[in-house]
C-alpha positions as CSV (number, residue, x, y, z in Angstrom):
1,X,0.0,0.0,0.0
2,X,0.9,3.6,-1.1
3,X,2.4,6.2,2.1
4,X,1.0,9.4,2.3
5,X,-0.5,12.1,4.0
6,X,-3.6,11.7,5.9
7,X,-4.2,15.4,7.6
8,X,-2.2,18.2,7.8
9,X,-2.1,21.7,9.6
10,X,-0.1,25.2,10.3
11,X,0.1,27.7,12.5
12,X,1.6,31.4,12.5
13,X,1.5,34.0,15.0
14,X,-0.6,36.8,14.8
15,X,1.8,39.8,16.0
16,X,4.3,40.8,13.5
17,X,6.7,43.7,12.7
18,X,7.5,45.1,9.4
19,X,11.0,44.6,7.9
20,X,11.5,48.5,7.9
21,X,10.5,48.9,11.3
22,X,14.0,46.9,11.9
23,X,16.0,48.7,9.4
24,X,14.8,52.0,11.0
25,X,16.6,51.0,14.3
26,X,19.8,49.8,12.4
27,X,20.4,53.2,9.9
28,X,19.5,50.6,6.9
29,X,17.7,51.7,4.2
30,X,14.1,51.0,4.7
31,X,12.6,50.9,1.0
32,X,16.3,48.1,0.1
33,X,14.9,45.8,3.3
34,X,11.6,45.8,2.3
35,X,12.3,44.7,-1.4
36,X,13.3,41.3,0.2
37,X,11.0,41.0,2.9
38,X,7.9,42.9,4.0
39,X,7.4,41.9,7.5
40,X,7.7,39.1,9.4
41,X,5.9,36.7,12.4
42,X,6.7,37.4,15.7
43,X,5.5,34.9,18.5
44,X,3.9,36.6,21.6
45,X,5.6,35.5,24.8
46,X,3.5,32.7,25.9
47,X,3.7,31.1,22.1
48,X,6.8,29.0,21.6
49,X,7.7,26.3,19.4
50,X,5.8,23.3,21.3
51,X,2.5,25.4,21.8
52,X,2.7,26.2,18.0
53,X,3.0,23.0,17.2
54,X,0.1,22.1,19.7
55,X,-1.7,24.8,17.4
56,X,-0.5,23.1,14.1
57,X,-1.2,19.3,15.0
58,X,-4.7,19.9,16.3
59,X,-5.6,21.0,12.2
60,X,-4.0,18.4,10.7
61,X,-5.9,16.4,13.2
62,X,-8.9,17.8,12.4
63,X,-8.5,16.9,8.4
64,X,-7.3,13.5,8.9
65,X,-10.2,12.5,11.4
66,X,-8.7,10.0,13.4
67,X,-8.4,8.7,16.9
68,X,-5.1,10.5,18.1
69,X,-4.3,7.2,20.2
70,X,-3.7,5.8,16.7
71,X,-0.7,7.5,16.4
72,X,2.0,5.8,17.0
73,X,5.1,8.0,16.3
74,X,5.8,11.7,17.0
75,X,8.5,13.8,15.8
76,X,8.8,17.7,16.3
77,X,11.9,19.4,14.5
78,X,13.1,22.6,15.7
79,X,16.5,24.6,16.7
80,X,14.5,26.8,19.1
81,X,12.9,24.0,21.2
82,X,11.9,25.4,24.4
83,X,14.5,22.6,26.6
84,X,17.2,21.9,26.2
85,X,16.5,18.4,28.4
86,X,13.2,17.8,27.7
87,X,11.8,16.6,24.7
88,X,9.1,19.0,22.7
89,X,7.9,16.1,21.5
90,X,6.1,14.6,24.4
91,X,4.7,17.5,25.3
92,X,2.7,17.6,22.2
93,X,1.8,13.8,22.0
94,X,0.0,14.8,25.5
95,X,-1.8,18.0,24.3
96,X,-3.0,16.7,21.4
97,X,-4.1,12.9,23.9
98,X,-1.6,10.7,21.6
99,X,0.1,9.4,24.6
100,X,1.1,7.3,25.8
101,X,1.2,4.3,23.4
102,X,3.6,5.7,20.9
103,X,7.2,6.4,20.1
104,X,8.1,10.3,20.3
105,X,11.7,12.1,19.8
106,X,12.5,15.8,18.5
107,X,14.6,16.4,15.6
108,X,17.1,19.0,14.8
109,X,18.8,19.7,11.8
110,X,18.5,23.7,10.9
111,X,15.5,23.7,8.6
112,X,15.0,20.6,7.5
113,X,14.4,18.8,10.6
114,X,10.6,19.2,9.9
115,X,10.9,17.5,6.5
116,X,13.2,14.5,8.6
117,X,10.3,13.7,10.5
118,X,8.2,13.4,7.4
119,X,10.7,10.4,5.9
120,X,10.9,8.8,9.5
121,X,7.4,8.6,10.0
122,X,7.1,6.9,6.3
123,X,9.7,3.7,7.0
124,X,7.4,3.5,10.4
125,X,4.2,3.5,8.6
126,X,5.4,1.8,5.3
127,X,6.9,-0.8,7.2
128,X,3.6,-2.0,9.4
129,X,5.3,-0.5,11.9
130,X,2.9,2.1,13.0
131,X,-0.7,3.1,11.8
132,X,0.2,6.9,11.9
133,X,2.9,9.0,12.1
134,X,3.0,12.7,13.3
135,X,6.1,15.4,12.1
136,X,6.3,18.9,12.7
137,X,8.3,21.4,12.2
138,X,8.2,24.1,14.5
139,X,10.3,27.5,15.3
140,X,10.9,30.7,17.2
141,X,13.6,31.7,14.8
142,X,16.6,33.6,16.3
143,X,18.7,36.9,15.3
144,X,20.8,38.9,16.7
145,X,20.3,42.0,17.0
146,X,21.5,44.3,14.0
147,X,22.5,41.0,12.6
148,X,20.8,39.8,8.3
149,X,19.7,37.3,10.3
150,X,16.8,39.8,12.8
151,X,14.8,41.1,9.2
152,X,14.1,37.4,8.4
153,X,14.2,34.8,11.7
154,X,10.1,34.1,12.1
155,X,8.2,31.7,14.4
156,X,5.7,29.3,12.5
157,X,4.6,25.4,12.6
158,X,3.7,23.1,10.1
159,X,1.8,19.0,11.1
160,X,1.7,16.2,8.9
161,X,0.1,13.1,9.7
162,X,1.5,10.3,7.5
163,X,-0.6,6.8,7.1
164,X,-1.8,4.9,4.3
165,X,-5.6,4.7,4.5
166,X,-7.6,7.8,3.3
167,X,-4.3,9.2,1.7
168,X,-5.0,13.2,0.5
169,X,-1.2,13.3,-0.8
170,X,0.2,10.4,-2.1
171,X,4.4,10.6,-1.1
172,X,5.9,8.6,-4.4
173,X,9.4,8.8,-3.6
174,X,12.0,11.5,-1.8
175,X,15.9,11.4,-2.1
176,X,18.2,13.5,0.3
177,X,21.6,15.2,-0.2
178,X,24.0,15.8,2.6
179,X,27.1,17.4,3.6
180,X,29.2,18.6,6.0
181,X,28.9,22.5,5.0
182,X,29.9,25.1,7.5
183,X,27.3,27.5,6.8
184,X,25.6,28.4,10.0
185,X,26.1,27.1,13.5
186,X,24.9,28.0,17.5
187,X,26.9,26.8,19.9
188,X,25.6,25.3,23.8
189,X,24.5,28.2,25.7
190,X,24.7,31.0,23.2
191,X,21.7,32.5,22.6
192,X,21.9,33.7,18.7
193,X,23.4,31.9,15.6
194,X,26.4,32.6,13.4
195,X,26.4,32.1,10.0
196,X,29.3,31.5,7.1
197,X,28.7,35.0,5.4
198,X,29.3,33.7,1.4
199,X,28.6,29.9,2.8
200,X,24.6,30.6,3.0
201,X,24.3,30.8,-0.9
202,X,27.2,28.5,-2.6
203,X,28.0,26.3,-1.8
204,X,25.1,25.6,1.1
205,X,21.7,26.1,-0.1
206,X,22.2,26.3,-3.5
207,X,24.3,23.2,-3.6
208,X,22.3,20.5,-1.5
209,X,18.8,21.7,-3.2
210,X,19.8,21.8,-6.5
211,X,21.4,18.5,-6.0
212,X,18.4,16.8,-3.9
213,X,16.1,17.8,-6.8
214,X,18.0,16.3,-9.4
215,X,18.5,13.2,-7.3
216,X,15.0,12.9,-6.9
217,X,13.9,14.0,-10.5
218,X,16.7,11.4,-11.6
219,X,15.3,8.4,-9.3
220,X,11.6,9.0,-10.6
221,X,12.6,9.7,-14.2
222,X,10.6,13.0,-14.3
223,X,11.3,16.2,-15.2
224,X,10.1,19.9,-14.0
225,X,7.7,19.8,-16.5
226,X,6.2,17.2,-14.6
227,X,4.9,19.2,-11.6
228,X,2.6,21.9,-11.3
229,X,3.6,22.8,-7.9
230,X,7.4,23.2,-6.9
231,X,8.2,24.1,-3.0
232,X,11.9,25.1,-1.8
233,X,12.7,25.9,1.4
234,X,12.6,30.2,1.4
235,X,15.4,32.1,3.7
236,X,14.3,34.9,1.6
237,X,12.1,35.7,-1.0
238,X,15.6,35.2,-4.1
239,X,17.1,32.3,-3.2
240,X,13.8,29.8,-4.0
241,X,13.1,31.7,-7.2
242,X,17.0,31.4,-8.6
243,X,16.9,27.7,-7.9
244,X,14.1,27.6,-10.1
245,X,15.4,29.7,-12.6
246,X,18.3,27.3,-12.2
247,X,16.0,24.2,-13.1
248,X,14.4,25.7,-15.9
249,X,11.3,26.0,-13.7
250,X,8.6,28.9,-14.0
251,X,8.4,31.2,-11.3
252,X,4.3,30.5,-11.5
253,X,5.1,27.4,-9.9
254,X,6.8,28.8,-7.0
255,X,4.7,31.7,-6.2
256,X,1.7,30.1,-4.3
257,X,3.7,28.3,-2.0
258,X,6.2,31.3,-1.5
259,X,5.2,33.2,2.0
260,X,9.0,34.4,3.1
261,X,8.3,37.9,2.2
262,X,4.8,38.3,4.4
263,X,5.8,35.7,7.5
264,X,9.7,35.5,7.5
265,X,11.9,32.5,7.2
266,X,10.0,29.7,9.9
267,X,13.2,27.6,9.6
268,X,11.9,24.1,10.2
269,X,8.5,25.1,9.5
270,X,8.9,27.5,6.0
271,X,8.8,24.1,3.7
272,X,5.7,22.6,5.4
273,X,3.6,26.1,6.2
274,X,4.2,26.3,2.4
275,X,3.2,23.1,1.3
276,X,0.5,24.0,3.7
277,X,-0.6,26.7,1.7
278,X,-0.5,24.9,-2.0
279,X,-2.7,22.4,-0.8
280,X,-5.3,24.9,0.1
281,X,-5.4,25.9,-3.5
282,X,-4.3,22.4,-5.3
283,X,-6.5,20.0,-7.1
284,X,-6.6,16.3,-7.5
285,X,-4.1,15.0,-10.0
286,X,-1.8,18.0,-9.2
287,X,2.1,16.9,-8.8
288,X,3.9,18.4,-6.1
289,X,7.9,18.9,-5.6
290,X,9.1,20.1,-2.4
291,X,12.9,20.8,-1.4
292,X,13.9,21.3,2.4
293,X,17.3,23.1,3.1
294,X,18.8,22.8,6.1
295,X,21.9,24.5,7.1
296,X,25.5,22.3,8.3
297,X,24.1,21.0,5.7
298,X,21.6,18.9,3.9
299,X,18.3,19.0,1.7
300,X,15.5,16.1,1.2
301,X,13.4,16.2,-1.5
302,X,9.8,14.8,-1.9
303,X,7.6,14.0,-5.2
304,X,3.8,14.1,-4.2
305,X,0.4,13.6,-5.8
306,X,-2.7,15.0,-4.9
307,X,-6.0,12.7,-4.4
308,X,-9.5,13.1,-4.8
309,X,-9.6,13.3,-1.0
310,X,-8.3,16.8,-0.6
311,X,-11.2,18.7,-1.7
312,X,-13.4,16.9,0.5
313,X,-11.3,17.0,3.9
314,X,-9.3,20.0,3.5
315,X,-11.2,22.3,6.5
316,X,-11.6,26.1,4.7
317,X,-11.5,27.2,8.7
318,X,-8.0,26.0,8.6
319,X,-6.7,27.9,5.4
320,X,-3.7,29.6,5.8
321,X,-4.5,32.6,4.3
322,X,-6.2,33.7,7.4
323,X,-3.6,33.4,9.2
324,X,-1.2,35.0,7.3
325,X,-4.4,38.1,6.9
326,X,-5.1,37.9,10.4
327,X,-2.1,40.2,11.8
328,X,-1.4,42.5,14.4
329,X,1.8,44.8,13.8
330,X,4.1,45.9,17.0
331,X,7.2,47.9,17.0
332,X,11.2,47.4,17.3
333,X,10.5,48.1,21.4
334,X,7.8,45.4,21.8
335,X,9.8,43.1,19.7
336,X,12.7,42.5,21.8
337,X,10.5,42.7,24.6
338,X,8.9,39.7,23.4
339,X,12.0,37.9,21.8
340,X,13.7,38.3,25.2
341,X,16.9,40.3,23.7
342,X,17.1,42.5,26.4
343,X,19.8,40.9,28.7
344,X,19.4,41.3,32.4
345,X,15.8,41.3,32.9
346,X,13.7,39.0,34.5
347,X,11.9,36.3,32.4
């Protein structure tokens, strides 16, 4: 029997601050900043990235209609997990009453770890080994401040529930590409990342998701023509749009699933928020290709087909686009306030 996806979910914060707001503070030129990215999610400070992905699980629950003590895996992928010795992962199972018959770990691998989960929870189901399978990505991005890094670093979760019966997305095949590419690190105990400078583009994203999507379009002996949907993991609103151009693959392809510019870069979540979003809009028959990046550094690439089942379970009081319309702007002040960047004040 075919693996696939069964129910699926996301979840964005409502406050957000606009990209110029940030280059205000900095002396950067507003209108430049805000040709890349026009404002960005901002998690309020009782959201983090296991109550987010408490928020994104209950959806995809809520499409795939099952019994949550069915599933028998969970995996949440994050670099902002809110312990650093405790897993996220449990805590979620419990919210959402999958525990306590089940398997559960958290993932990390930059931004891709969501997409890890995905792959994991298919050898489990596709094995007999589980009915259902739960990964998420979920994160409370990190910059420093004045860093690239602060107009971009968002806070978002994306669900998937992977099983084989009542399949909305059929997952045909995937094929992942790794290295050990110095492109952005964080250290125990520091508080903000630090990234390779000229790593981030070549050789690191550009690199491992070319290369994973010519593995996988080698593997499945199909071409960009092929797919009417194509999904890359988005640090910005360039770099998914030149791997396309790359590929020979029309930016119209791109577009729906391509968010970065109004939510930020989610990290472990920006892949599956966006698939999140074409499948709103897709139709059954419509071929999918989605490329995860994750810095250090590695990408895994997915071919999917969409079933007849979508259109019927797909809940419209779970579409995305309200969440992305349903906004509430603050300013630089509030924002470190809630990002916690003020050091010596009591959390």
């Amino acid at each position: 029997m075919k693996v696939g996806i069964v129910g699926y979910g996301a979840y964005i914060p409502q406050k957000r601050i606009k990209s110029a707001n940030i280059a205000k503070i900095w002396g950067t030129d507003p209108e430049s900043v805000s040709k890349l990215l026009t404002e960005k999610s901002v998690p309020s400070p009782d959201e983090d990235s296991a109550t987010m992905a408490v928020e994104a699980a209950k959806r995809a629950l809520s499409v795939a209609e099952i019994d949550p003590q069915l599933i028998g895996a969970a995996y949440v992928g994050s670099e902002s997990h809110p312990y650093v010795v405790k897993p996220t992962a449990s805590i979620v199972a419990e919210a959402i009453g999958a525990t306590p018959e089940l398997t559960a770990a958290d993932l990390e691998f930059a931004c891709k770890a969501g997409t890890a989960g995905i792959q994991m929870c298919m050898g489990l189901v596709g094995s007999n080994s589980i009915k259902y399978g739960l990964a998420i990505g979920s994160d409370t991005a990190q910059g420093r401040p004045g860093d690239a890094l602060e107009y971009t670093a968002a806070a978002g979760a994306g669900a998937y529930i992977i099983g084989k019966k009542d399949i909305i997305v059929e997952i045909n095949d995937t094929y992942s590409f790794t290295t050990d590419t110095p492109d952005f690190w964080r250290r125990e105990g520091e508080d903000f990342p630090r990234h390779g400078g000229r790593f981030t583009g070549e050789p690191a994203y550009f690199k491992h998701t070319l290369s994973a999507t010519r593995g996988l379009l080698e593997k499945t002996g199909k071409t960009v023509e092929d797919f009417d949907h194509v999904i890359f993991h988005q640090p910005n609103a360039k770099f998914p749009l030149s791997a396309g151009k790359m590929l020979g693959i029309p930016k119209e392809k791109i577009l729906p699933g391509l968010l970065v510019s109004n939510i930020g870069n989610t990290y472990s979540a920006a892949t599956l928020i966006a698939l999140s979003r074409v499948l709103d809009i897709a139709k059954s028959g419509d071929n999918i290709l989605l490329t995860s990046f994750g810095s250090g550094a590695g990408s895994d690439s997915f071919s999917m087909t969409v079933t007849d089942l979508l259109e019927k379970k797909r809940k419209k009081e779970n579409a995305l686009d309200k969440l992305i319309d349903n906004k509430k702007y603050i300013d630089y002040a509030e924002y470190i306030k809630y990002r916690r960047k003020i050091k010596g004040v009591d959390e």
